[in-house]
C-alpha positions as CSV (number, residue, x, y, z in Angstrom):
1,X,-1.3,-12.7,9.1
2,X,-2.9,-13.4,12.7
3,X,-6.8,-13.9,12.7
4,X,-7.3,-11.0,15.3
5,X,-5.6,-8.3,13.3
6,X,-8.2,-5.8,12.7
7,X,-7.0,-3.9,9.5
8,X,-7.7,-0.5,7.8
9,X,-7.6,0.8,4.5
10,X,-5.0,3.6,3.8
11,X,-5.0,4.2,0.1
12,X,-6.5,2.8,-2.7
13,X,-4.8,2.1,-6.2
14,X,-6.2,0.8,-9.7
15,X,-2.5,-0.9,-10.5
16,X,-0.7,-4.0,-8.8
17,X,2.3,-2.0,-9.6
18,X,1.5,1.1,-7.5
19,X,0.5,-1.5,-4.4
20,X,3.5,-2.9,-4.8
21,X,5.5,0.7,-4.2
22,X,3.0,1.4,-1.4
23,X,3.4,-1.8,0.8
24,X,7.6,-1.2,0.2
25,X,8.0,2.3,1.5
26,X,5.6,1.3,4.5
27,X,6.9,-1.7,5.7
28,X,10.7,0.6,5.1
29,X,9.2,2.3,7.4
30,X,8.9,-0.2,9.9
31,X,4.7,-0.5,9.2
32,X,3.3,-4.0,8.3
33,X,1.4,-3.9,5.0
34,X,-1.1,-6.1,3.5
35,X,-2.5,-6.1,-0.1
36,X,-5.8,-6.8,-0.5
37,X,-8.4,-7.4,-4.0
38,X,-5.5,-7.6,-6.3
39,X,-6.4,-10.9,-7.4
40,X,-8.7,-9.7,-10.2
41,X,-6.0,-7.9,-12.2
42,X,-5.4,-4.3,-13.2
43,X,-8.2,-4.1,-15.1
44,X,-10.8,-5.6,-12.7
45,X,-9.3,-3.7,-9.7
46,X,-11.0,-0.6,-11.3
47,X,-14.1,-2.4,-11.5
48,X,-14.1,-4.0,-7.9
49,X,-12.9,-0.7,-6.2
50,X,-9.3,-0.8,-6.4
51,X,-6.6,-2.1,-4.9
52,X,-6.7,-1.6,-1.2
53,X,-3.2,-1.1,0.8
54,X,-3.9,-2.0,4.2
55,X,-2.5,-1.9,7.8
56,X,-3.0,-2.9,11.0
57,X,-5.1,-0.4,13.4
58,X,-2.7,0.4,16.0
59,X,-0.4,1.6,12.7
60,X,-3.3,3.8,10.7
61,X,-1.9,7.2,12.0
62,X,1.5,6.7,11.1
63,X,0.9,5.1,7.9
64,X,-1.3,8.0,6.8
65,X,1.0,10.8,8.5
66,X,3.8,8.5,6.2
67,X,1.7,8.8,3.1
68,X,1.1,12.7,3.1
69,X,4.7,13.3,4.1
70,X,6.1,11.3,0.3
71,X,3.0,12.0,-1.6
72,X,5.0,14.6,-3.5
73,X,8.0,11.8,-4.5
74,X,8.0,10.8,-7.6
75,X,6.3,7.3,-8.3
76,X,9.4,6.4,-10.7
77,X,12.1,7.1,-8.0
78,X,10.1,4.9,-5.7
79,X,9.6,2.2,-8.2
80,X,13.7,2.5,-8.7
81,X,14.1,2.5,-5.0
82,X,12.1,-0.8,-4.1
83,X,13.9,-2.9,-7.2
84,X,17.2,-1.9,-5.9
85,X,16.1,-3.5,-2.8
C-alpha cells in the first residue's frame, strides 16, 4: 500500500469472514480493498469497533454505489463465489 493513499471506511463487520467476502466482490469489481483492525480476532473486533473494509478515496462512491446494489445477495452465495476463485 503507498504512504499517500488516503483511505475511507465503507462498511464495518464483526467477523474476518464477512471482510473477507467484502474485499473479494470489491476488488471483482475492479476497486482496491484494504482490511483494517482484524488483528484482534472475531471476538475483539466487536470490542474495538469492528472490522473496517476500506478503500481508497477517489474509489468511495463506487464502492458504496457497489455495496447497496448486492446488499440483497445472499452472504452464502458470495462466500461460495470467492472460494471458487
Amino acid at each position: 500500500m503507498k504512504d499517500n493513499l488516503k483511505l475511507v471506511t465503507v462498511a464495518v463487520v464483526d467477523f474476518s469472514s464477512q471482510a473477507e467476502v467484502i474485499r473479494t466482490i470489491l476488488e471483482d469489481a475492479g476497486i482496491n480493498c484494504y482490511i483494517k483492525d482484524n488483528t484482534v480476532g472475531n471476538f475483539m473486533s466487536v470490542l474495538t469497533g469492528g472490522i473496517k473494509i476500506q478503500v481508497e478515496s477517489a474509489d468511495e462512491e463506487a464502492a458504496r454505489r457497489f455495496l447497496a446494489e448486492n446488499q440483497g445477495v445472499d452472504e452464502a452465495e458470495l462466500e461460495r463465489q470467492s472460494q471458487e476463485q
